[in-house]
C-alpha positions in Angstrom: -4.9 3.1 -5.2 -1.4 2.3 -6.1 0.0 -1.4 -4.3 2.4 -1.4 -1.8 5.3 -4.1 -1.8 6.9 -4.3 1.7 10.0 -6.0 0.4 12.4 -7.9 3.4 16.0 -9.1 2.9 18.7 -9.1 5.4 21.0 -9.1 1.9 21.5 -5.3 1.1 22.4 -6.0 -2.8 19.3 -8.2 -3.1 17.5 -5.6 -1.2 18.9 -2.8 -3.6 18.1 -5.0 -7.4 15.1 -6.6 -6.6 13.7 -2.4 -4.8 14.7 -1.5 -8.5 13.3 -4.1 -10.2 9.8 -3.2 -8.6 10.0 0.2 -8.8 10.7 0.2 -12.5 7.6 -1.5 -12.5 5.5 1.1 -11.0 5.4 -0.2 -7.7 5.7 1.9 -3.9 8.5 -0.2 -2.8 9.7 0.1 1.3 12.9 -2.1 2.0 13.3 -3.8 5.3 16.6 -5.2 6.5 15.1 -7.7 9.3 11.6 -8.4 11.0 11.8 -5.7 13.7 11.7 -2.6 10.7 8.9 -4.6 8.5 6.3 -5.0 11.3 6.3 -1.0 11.7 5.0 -1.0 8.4 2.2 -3.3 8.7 -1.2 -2.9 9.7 -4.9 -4.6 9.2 -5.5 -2.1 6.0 -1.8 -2.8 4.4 -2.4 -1.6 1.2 -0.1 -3.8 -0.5 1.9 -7.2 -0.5 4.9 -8.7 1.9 7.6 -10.4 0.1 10.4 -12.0 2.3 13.2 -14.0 2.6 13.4 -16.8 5.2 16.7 -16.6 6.8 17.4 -13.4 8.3 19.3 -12.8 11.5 16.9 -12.6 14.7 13.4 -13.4 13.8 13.2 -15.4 10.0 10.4 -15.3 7.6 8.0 -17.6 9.2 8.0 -15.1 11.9 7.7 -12.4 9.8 4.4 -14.4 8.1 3.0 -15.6 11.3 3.0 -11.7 12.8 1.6 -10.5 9.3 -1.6 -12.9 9.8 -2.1 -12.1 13.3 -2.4 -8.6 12.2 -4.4 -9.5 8.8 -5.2 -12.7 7.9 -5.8 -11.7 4.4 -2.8 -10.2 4.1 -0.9 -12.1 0.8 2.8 -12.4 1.8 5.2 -14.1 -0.4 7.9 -16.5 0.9 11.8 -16.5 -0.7 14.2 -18.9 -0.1 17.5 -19.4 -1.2 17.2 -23.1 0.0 14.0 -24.2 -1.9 13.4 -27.7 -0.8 9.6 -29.3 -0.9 9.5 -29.1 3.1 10.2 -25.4 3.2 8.0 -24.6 0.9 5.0 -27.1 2.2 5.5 -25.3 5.5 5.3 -21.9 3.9 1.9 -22.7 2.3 0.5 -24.5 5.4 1.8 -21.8 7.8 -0.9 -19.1 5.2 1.9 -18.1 2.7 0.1 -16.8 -0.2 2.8 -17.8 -2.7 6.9 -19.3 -2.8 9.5 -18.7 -4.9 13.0 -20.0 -4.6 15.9 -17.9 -5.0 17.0 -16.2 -7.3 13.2 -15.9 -8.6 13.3 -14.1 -12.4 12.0 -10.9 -11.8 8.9 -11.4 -14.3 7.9 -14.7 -12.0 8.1 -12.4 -8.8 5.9 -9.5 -10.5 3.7 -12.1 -11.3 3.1 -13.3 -8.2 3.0 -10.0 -7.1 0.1 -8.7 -9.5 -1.6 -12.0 -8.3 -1.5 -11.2 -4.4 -2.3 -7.3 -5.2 -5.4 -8.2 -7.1 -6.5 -10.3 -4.6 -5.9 -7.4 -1.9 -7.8 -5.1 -3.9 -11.0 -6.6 -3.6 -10.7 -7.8 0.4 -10.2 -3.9 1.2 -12.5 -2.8 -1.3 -14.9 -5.2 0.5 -14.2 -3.8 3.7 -14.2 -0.2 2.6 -18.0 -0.7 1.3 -19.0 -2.7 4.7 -17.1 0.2 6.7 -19.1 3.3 5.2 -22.5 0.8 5.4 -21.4 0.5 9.4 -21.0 4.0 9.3 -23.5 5.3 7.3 -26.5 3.4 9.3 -24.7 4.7 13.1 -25.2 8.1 11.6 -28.5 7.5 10.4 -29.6 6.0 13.9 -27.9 8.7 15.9 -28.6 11.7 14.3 -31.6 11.0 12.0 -32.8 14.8 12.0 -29.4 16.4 10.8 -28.8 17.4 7.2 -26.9 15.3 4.5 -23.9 17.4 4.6 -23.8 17.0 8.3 -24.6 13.5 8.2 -21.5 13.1 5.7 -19.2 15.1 8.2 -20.0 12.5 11.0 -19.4 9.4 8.4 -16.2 10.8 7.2 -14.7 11.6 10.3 -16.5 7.6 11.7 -14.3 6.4 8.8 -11.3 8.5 10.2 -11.0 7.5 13.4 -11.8 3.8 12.6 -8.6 4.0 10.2 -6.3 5.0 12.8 -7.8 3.0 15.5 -6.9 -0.1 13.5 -3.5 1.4 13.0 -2.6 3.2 16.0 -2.5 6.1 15.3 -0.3 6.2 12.0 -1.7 8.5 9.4 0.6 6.7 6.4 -1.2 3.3 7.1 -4.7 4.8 7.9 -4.2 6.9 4.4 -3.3 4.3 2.8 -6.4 2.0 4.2 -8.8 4.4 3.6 -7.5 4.7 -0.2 -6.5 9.0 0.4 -3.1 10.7 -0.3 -1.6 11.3 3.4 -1.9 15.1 2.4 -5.7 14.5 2.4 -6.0 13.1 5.4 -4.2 15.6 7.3 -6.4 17.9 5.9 -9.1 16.2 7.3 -7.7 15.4 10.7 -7.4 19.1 11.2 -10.7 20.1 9.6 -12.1 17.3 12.2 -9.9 18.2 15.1 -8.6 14.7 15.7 -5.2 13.7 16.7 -3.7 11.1 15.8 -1.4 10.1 19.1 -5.0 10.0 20.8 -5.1 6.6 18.6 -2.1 5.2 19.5 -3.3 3.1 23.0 -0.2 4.2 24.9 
């Protein structure tokens, strides 16, 4: 599973060098211009890390962290600043900020930070993935005790499925990506199960 970096800067030439700068390093990089765009990329199975600036026009970064933890409190977000004082960044840690870096952050110390925060991630979804198909694999077992294997793997796939875009309403990229499959995969499997994904979407 490749990492995600969610990457938010009202600053379009910041946006533009640090975008490169990650994905020379290998990283699936999605800019954001303001809070608004960023929080349509974010669900409880983000598989990645948020990196944001603090002053942006509308809602700022603390916002921006604050909705990011109310979605997924294990979620690592990293805080910039171009104004680095010790309050800011006391706030930033007390307010759940996994890491801050003042601006302009050398690219190797914001990699760094970002390896940090995606190793993290990997084990806390890995950890739910293996507690999700446990859930899963026991419902089956209760329910439908008398079925075959291959039918009892069916039912745990497609438990796993709609689970995914349950927690995301709906959106196949974010349920793909928390259920560790290439989007192509899983709408393969959406229409080998017959689900669809606006029935997840709780309008």
């Amino acid at each position: 599973m490749s990492c995600r970096v969610l990457f938010v800067d009202d600053d379009s030439d910041v946006r533009e060098a640090i975008g490169q700068s990650l994905e020379l390093a290998g990283y699936d990089v999605t800019l954001c211009r303001a809070f608004i765009e960023a929080t349509d990329h974010i669900g409880p199975g983000f598989a990645g890390v948020v990196v944001t600036d603090v002053r942006m026009p509308g809602k700022d970064g603390f916002a921006l962290l604050e909705r990011c933890l109310k979605i997924d409190r294990d979620l690592p977000v990293i805080v910039l600043t171009g104004e680095g004082d010790i309050p800011m960044a006391v706030q930033a840690m007390n307010a759940g900020a996994y890491d801050f870096l003042e601006k302009p952050c050398p690219p190797k110390q914001l990699l760094a930070a970002i390896a940090r925060g995606w190793e993290k991630r990997t084990l806390v979804l890995e950890n739910r993935r293996l507690k999700a198909e446990r859930d899963a694999v026991a419902h089956v077992r209760a329910v439908a005790p008398a079925e075959g294997l291959a039918v009892q793997m069916e039912m745990v796939e497609r438990l796993l499925i709609e689970g995914a875009l349950t927690d995301h309403g709906g959106r196949v990229a974010l349920a793909a990506d928390a259920l560790g499959l290439p989007r192509k995969t899983l709408y393969d499997k959406l229409k080998r199960h017959g689900l669809e994904p606006g029935a997840f979407r709780g309008e």
